[in-house]
C-alpha positions as CSV (number, residue, x, y, z in Angstrom):
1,X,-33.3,-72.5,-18.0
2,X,-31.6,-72.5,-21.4
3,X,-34.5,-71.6,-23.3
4,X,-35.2,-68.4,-20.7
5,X,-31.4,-67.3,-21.4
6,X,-32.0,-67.4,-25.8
7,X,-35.6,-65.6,-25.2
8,X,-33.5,-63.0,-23.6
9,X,-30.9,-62.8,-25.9
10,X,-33.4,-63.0,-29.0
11,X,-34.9,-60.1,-27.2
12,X,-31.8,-58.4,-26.6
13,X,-30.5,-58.7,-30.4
14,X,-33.8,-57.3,-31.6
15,X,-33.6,-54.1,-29.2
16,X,-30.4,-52.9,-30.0
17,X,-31.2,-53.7,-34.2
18,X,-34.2,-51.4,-33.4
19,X,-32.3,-49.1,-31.6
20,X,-30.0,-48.1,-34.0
21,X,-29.1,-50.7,-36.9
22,X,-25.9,-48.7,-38.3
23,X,-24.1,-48.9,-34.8
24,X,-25.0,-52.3,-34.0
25,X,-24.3,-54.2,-36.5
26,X,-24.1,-58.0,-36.7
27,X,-20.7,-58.2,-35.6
28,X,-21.0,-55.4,-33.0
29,X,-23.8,-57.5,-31.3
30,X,-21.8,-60.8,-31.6
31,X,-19.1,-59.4,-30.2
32,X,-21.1,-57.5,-27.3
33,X,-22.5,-60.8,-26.5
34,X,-20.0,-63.3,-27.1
35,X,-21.7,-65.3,-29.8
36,X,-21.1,-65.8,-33.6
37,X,-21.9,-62.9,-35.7
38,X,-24.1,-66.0,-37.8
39,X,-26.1,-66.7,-34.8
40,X,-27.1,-62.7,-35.0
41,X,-27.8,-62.8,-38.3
42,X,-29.8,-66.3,-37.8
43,X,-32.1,-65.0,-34.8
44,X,-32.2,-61.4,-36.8
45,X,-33.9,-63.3,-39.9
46,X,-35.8,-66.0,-37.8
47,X,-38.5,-63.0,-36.7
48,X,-39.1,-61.7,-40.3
């Protein structure tokens, strides 16, 4: 179950990066999800 909910939030970080990367930022998506704006940056990096 806990792997389902960080595939969707992996998922989620890398829409809204797509989207538009000016308005969400790191810290815009950390704060939209509750998490640390390192944990953005960590999954943003991870798919490179």
């Amino acid at each position: 179950m806990a792997a389902r909910y960080r595939l969707e939030r992996d998922r989620l970080i890398h829409q809204l990066r797509a989207e538009d990367p000016a308005r969400w930022s790191y810290s815009a998506i950390a704060e939209a999800l509750g998490c640390s704006r390192e944990l953005v940056a960590l999954v943003t990096r991870r798919s490179r």
